[in-house]
N, C-alpha and C positions, 0 to 999 in steps of 0.2 A: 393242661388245656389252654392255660394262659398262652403259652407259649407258643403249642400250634396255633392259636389264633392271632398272633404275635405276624408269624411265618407268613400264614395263609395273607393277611393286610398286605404285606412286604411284599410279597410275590405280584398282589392284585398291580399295587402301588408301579412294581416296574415293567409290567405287562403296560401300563398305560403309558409310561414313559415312553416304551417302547414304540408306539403306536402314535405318540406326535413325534418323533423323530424319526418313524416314515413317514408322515404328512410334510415334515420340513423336507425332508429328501425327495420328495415327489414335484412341489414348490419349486425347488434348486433346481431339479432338472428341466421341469415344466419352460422357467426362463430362461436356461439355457441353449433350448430348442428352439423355442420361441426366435430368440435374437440369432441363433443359427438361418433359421428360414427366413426373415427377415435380412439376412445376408449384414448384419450389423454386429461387429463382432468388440464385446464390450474392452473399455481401455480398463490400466491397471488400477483408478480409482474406482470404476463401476463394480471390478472384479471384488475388490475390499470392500466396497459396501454390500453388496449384495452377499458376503461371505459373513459381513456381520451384521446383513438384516435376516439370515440365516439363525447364526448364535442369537440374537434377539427373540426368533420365534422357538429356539431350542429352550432359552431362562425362562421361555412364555408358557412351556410345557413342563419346566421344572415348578415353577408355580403354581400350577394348574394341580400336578399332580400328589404334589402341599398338602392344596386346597385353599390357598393363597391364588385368588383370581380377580388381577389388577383392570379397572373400569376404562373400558375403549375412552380415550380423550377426542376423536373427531369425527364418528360418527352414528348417528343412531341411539335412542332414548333407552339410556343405561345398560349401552349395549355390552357385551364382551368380548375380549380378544381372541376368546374361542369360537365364537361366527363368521366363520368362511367369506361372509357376505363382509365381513368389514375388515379383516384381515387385510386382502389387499385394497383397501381403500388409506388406512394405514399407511403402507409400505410402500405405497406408489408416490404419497405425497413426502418422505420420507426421501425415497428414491431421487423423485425430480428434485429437488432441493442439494442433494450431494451429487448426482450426475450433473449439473448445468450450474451446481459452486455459485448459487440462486444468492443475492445479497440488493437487498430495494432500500434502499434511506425510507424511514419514518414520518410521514407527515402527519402532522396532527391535527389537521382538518378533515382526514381521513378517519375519524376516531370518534364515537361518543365516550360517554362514561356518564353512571349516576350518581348522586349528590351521596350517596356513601361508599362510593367507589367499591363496592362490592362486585361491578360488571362492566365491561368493557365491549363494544359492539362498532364493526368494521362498515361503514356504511360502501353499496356497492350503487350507483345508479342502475333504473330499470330493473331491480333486483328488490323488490317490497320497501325499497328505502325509504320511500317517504312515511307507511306506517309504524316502523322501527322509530325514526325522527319523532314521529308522532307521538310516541310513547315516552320516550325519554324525553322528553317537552313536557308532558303531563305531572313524568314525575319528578320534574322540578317544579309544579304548581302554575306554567306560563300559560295564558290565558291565547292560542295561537287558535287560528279556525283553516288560515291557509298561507300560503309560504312561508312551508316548514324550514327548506333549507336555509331559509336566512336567519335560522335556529342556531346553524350548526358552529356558529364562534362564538356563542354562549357553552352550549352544550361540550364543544371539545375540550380538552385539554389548555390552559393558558398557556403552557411554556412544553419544549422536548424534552425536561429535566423530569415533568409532572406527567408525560406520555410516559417515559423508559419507567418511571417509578410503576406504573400503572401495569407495564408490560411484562418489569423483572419481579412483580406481586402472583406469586401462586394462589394467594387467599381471591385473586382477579378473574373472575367467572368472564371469557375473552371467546365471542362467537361470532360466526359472519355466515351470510345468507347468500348461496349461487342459484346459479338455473344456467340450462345447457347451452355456452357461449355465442350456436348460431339464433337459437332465439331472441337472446338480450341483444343482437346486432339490430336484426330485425327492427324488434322491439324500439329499440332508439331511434332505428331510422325512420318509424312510424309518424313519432312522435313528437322529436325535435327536428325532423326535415320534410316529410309530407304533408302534417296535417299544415296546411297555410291557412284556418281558421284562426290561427292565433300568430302571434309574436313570439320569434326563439329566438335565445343568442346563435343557439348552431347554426340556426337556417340562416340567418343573417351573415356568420363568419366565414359560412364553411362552401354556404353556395357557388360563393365567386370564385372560389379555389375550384369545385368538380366541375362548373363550368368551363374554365379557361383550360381544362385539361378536353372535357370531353364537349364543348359546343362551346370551339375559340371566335367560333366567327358571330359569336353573340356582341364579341367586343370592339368589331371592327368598326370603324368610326361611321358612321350614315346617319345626312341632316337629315333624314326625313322621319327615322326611327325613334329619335332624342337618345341619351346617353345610355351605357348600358344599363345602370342601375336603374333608370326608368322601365328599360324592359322585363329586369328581373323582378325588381320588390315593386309597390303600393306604399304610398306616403306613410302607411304607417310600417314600413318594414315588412310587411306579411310577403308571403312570395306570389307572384302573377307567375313565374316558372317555377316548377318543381321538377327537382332532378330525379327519375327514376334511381327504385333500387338497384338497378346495373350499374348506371353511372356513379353513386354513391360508393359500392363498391371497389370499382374499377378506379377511382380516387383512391378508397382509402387503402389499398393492396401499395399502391406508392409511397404512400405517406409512409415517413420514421414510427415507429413506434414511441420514441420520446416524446412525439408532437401529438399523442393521441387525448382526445378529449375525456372526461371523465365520465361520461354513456357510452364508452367502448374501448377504453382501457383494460387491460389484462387486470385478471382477479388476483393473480399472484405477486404482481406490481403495487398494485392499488393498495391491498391491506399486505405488506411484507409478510408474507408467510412464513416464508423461511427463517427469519427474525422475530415472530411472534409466535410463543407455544400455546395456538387454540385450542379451549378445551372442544369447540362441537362446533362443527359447521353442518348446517343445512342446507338441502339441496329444496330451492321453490318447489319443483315439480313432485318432489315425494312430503311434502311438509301436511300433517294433520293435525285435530286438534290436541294431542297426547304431545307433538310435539312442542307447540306452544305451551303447554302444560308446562314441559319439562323445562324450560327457556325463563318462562317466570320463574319457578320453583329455584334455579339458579340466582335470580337474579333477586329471591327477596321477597316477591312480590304477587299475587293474586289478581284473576280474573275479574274479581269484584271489588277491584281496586281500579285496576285500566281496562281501558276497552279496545281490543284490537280489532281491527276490520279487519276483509277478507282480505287476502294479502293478492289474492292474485286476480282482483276487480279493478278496473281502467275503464278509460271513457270511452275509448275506439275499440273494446273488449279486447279480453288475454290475448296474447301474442302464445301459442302453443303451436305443437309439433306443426298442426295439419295450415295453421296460417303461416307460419316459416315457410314451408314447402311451399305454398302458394308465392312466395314470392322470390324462391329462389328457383323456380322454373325458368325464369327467364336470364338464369346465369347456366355458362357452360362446367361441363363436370372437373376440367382444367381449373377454371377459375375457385370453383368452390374448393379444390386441394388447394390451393396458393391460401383461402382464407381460414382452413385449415392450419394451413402450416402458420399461418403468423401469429394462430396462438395456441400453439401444438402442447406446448407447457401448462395451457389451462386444461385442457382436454385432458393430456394424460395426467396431469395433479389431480383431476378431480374425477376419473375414473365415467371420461363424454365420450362419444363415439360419433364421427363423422359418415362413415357408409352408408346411413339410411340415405341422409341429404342426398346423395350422388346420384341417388334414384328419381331426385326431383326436377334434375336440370332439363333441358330441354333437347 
């Protein structure tokens, strides 16, 4: 009896085996076609990695059918490698990273860490950063009520010696927080260039730059007008012009990428993905309280210890799908693929979709 039931296990065992290595085969083929109809026919590294993020989800099924089942490291609250839903979220950030041979130097101002270096957190602008800041202030004991970022050379790492220690530490709970790239554009442009209620360095730097491209004849010389910076800012810097989102745009599609400010800098730049093994990135737009839950729990620490605010409360309110749209109407369906394409690499790393937007141009 032992032994038929020995059989019957064994038999169950490779039946299931069998059955993710047609889910990996179906996968293989899926991308296959995929980049078939996309007329994008992959080179001989893509071919090799995709042949061993193939064997990847074959070991993933070898384990599986153990009963050995290893804990998804990027996304989703304890999630598993056996949910479809994270699978390719996975494999996509995986992917981009060996297609485009992805390699960003470490900076360390990009970086928190807590006073028992237990957790490590990738700060992003316009991305909840400053309640992240917040927190890790707190739990160094600093008594801060507002401007947190001039937190952040306390708070980072002193040296790149004490970053890479922090980085090559597995025992390093290492997490970073997106939302969908055309939002946080928005978003920044809201904030550091419209609102001229206040003083920004961007609006200050960056105005006289999208002007001279897009309203040169602001700068041509006329006594009667006074200088140009008198036309543009208010003694105290605030701006008397504000460049619309077009023109903001229509600047920053020129601009290098190297030259970009850190409220619209790529995600995968900013915190070196490809050089840091995250255990959990979250996405703003799906984040709830189970996830914070799970966020402390990593990092040591309890609710009723720190207080976090709502992560996605602002003063000119959220920046979401239906206010993006509203202000990229006034861009054409061209333009919004070029802003696309410039940061194609964050989209498809972090599994964003551009098509809705297209539907909002004018």
């Amino acid at each position: 009896m032992r032994k038929s039931s020995f059989a019957v296990a064994n038999m169950l065992t490779k039946r299931l085996y069998i059955k993710y290595l047609f889910v990996c085969l179906i996968l293989y083929t899926f991308i296959f076609v995929l980049q078939k109809r996309l007329k994008t026919f992959p080179s001989g590294k893509e071919c090799a990695l995709t042949h061993n993020a193939t064997k990847q989800f074959i070991k993933i099924g070898n384990e599986i059918s153990s009963g050995n089942i290893p804990e998804l490291e990027y996304d989703g609250i304890k999630s598993r490698l056996t949910d479809s839903q994270n699978m390719p979220h996975l494999w996509s950030i995986l992917k981009m990273c060996g297609q485009y041979n992805l390699r960003t130097p470490l900076v360390k101002r990009h970086y928190l860490h807590n006073p028992n270096n237990t957790s490590m957190y990738c700060w992003i602008r316009k991305v909840a950063s400053t309640s992240f800041i917040k927190l890790f202030s707190d739990m160094r004991n600093r008594s801060i009520s507002k401007d947190y970022y001039k937190e952040i050379d306390v708070l980072s790492p002193k040296t790149i010696k004490e970053l890479e220690d922090l980085v090559n530490d597995s025992k390093v709970f290492k997490f970073l927080v997106i939302r969908h790239p055309f939002q946080r554009i928005v978003s920044s442009y809201r904030d550091r260039i419209e609102d001229n209620t206040k003083y920004t360095a961007q609006a200050w730097k960056y105005t006289k730059m999208i002007f001279h491209l897009t309203r040169p004849e602001i700068f041509y010389k006329n006594g009667t007008t006074g200088s140009s910076l008198n036309r543009i800012f208010h003694n105290n810097k605030r701006l008397k012009l504000v460049p619309t989102f077009k023109e903001f745009v229509t600047w920053l599609l020129q601009e290098p990428t190297s030259n970009d400010d850190v409220h619209w800098d790529s995600y995968y730049s900013h915190c070196s993905v490809c050089d840091v093994k995250y255990n959990f990135v979250m996405k703003l737009e799906d984040y709830s309280i189970e996830t914070i839950d799970f966020i402390f729990s990593k990092m040591g620490i309890t609710k009723n210890q720190f207080f976090m605010p709502r992560l996605q409360a602002t003063r000119n309110g959220f920046t979401d799908n239906y206010r993006t749209c509203s202000y990229f109407k006034d861009l054409t369906q061209e333009t919004i693929f070029k802003l696309y394409q410039r940061y194609k690499i964050d989209f498809q790393m972090f599994n964003y979709t551009h098509e809705n937007y297209l539907k909002c141009a004018h």
